[in-house]
C-alpha positions in Angstrom: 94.3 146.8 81.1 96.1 144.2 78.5 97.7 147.5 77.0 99.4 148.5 80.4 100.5 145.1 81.2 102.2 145.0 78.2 104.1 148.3 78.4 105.6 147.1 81.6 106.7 143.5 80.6 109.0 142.2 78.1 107.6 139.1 76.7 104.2 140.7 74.5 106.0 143.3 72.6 107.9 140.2 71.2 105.4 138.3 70.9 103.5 141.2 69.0 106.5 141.6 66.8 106.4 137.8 65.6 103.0 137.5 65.3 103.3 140.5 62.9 105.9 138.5 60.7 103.8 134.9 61.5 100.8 136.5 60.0 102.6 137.5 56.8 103.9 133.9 56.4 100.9 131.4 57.5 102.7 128.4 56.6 105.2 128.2 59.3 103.2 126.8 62.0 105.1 124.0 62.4 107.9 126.4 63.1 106.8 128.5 66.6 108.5 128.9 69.4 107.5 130.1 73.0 107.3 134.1 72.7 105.3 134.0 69.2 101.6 134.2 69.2 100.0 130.6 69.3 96.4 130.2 67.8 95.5 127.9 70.7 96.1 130.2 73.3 94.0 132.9 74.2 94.5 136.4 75.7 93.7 135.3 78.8 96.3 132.1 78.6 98.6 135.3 78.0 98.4 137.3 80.9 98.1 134.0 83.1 101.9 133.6 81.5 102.5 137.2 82.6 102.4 136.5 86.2 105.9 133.7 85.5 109.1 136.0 86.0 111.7 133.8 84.8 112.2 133.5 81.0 112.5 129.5 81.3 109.9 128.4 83.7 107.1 131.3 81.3 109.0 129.1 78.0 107.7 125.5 79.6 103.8 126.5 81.1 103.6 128.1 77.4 104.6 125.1 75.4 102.8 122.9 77.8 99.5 125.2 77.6 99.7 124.8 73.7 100.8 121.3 73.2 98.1 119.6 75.8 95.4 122.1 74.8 95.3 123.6 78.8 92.7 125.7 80.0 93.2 128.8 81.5 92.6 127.5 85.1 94.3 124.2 84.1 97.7 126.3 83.3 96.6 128.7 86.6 96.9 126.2 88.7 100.4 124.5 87.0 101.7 127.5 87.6 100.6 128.1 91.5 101.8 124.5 92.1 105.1 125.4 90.7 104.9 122.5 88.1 108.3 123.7 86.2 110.5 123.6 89.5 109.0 120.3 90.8 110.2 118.6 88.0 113.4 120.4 87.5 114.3 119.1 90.8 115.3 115.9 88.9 117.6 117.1 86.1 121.1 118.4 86.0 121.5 121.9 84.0 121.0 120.6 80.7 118.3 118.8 81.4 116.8 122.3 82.5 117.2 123.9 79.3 115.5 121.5 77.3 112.8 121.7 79.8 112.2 125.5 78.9 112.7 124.8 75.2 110.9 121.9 74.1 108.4 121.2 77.6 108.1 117.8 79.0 109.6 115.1 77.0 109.1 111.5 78.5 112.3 109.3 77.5 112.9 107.0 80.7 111.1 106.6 84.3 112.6 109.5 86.3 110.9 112.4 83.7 107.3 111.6 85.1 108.2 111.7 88.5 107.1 114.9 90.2 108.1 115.1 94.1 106.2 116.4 95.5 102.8 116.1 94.1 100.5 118.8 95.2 96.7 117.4 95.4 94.9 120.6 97.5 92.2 119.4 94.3 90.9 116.9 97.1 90.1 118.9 99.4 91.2 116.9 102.4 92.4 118.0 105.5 95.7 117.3 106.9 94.5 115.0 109.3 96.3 112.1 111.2 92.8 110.1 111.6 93.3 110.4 107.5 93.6 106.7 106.3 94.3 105.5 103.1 90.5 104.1 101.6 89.4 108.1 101.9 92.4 109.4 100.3 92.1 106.5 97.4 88.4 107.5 96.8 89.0 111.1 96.3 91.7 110.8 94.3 89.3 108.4 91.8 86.3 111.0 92.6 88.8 113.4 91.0 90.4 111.1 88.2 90.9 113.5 85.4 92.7 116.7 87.6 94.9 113.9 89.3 95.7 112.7 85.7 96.9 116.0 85.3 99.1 116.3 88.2 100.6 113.0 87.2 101.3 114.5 84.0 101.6 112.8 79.9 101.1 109.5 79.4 99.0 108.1 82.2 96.1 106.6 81.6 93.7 104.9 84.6 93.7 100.7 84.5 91.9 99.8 87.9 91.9 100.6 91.6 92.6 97.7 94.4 93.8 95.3 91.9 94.0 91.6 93.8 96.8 89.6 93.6 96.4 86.0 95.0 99.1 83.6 95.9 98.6 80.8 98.1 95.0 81.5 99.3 96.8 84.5 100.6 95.2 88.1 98.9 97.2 91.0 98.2 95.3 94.6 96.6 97.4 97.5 94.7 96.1 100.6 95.8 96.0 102.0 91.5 97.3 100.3 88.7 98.0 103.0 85.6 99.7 102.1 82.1 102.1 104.5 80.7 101.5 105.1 76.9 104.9 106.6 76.6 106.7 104.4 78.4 104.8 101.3 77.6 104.5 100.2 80.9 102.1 99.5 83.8 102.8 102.1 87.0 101.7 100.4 90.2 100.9 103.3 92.6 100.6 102.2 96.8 99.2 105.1 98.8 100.4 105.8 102.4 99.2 108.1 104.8 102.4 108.0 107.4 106.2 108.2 107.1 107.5 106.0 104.3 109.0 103.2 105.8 111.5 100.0 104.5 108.5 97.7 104.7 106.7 99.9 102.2 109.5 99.5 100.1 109.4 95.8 100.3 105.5 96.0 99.5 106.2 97.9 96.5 108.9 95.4 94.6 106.5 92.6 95.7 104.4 94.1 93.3 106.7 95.3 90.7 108.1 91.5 90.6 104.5 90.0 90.5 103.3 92.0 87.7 106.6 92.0 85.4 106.6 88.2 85.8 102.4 87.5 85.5 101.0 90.5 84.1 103.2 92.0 81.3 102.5 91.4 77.9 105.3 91.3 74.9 105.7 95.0 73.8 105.7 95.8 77.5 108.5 97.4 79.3 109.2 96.7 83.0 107.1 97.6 85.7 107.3 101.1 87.7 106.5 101.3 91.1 105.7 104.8 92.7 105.1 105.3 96.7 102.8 108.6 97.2 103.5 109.6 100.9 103.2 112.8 102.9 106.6 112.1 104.4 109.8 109.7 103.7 113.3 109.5 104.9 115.2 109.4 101.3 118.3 107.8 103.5 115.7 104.7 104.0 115.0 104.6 100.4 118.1 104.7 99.2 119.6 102.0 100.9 116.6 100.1 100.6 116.3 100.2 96.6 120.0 100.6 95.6 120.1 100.8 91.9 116.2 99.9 91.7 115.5 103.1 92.7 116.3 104.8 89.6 115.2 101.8 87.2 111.7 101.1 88.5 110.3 102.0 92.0 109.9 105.7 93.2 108.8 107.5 96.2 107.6 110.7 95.9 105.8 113.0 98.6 102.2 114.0 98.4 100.9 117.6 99.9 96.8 118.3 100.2 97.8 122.3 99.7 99.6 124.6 97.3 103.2 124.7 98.4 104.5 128.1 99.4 107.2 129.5 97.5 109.3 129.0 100.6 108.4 125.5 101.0 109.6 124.5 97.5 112.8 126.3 97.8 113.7 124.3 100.9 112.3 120.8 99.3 114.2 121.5 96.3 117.4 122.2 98.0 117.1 119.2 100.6 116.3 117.1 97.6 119.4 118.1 95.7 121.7 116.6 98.3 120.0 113.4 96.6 119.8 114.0 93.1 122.4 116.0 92.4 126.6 115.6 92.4 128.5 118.0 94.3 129.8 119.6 91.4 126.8 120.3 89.7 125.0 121.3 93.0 125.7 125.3 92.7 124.8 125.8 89.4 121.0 124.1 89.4 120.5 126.2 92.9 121.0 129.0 90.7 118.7 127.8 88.3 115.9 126.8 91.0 115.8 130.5 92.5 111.8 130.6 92.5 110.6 133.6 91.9 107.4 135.2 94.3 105.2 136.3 91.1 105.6 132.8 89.6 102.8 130.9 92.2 100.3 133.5 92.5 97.8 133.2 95.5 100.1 131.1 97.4 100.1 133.4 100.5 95.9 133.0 100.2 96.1 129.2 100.0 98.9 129.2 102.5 96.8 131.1 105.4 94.0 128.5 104.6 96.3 125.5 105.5 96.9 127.6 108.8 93.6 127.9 109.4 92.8 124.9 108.5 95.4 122.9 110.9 94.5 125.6 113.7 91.2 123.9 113.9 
């Protein structure tokens, strides 16, 4: 079966070919690139990667898979939740090549933001009785897969973190540090439209925490709202230039997108993110291809099923 595969795609007889010259010189490890053989990837990491059509999105899951030591259903499910394209949605057309060539590199706030962020690991229906204590306890009862959908750098602090002022309590929903960054990331859950008072919440937090909780060596406080639904308009003109130094919204889904639903996030988003110049060329680069989220249509009749009852 991995012989026929092969015959009809491009990537393994390359990959064969440099493994051929890798093996004759076993001191250039240091020195591989997507395409070559990689000791920490099995077959079956492989023909996972088969399934990715496009050369640069196949490039990223591949580095990603080796550099983070990803399981074969760990880099599945990346690639069904269209990890690549969700966070090529915030970076102009150079910013997508060195995605493909060197994976996710963490430099400033707006690299670990992924909108949206798929959660179907819950298992949680898309309910309107759905408040925000049940979708904060599932997310903790599945810490280490939401760590992965945050992506590098995150690591848990605490959950309903009080703040006191005045007699007067406060609670932040999840408090993570960034080892990257060198930050704390205060994270407010919502279950309904993202509104300005949100917003206000959010920088009351930022504000407390930069002025009573940061330590020297620590860089300014993020702030990220996950919500299943936002006007950006609202944000925008509610943050101003804070909303690309230190507080973020970013929408939450309890399902695989479809490939269709991506392709219309990603372009609606773009009107945001991107200047009109550079707008046709990333639209290009965003095409999603069908074979790259396999099992979407299966996941995608179990949401209809799901809301149907």
């Amino acid at each position: 079966m991995i012989s026929e595969t092969v015959s009809r795609n491009l990537v393994l007889p390359a990959i064969s070919e440099t493994a051929s010259r890798k093996s004759a010189e076993p001191g250039v490890a240091g020195s591989w690139q997507p395409g070559a053989l990689n000791p920490n990837l099995s077959w079956s990491h492989y023909r996972c990667l088969l399934r990715v059509d496009r050369q640069a999105a196949r490039d990223f899951y591949e580095i990603e898979a080796a550099n983070h030591g990803w399981t074969v259903r760990e880099l599945s499910r990346q690639i069904s939740s269209l990890l690549f394209d969700r966070l090529a949605k915030s970076r102009d057309k150079k910013g997508l090549m060195r995605l493909a060539v060197h994976g996710q590199e963490v430099a400033r706030p707006l690299d670990v933001l992924k909108d949206p962020l798929v959660l179907e690991f819950l298992d949680l229906p898309e309910s309107p009785r759905l408040v925000e204590s049940k979708l904060e306890q599932a997310l903790i009862a599945n810490l280490q897969t939401f760590l992965l959908e945050l992506g590098k750098g995150f690591a848990f602090v605490s959950r309903q973190e009080r703040i006191t002022l005045d007699g007067d309590h406060f609670y932040i929903d999840l408090v993570f540090y960034h080892t990257v960054l060198k930050c704390f990331v205060l994270i407010d859950l919502k279950v309904g439209k993202l509104t300005h008072a949100d917003l206000g919440q959010i920088q009351f937090y930022v504000n407390y925490y930069d002025r009573e909780r940061r330590t020297e060596g620590d860089n300014p406080t993020l702030g990220l709202i996950l919500c299943p639904d936002k006007n950006d308009a609202v944000v925008k003109y509610t943050l101003g230039e804070q909303q690309e130094r230190n507080i973020f919204t970013s929408r939450y889904q309890l399902y695989l997108p479809t490939v269709e639903e991506l392709e219309n996030e990603l372009r609606r988003e773009l009107r945001f993110l991107t200047p009109p110049e550079g707008k046709a060329t990333i639209k290009r680069s965003l095409q999603v291809a069908p074979k790259a989220a396999p099992g979407l249509k299966k996941t995608a009749s179990k949401k209809s099923k799901r809301n149907a009852e």
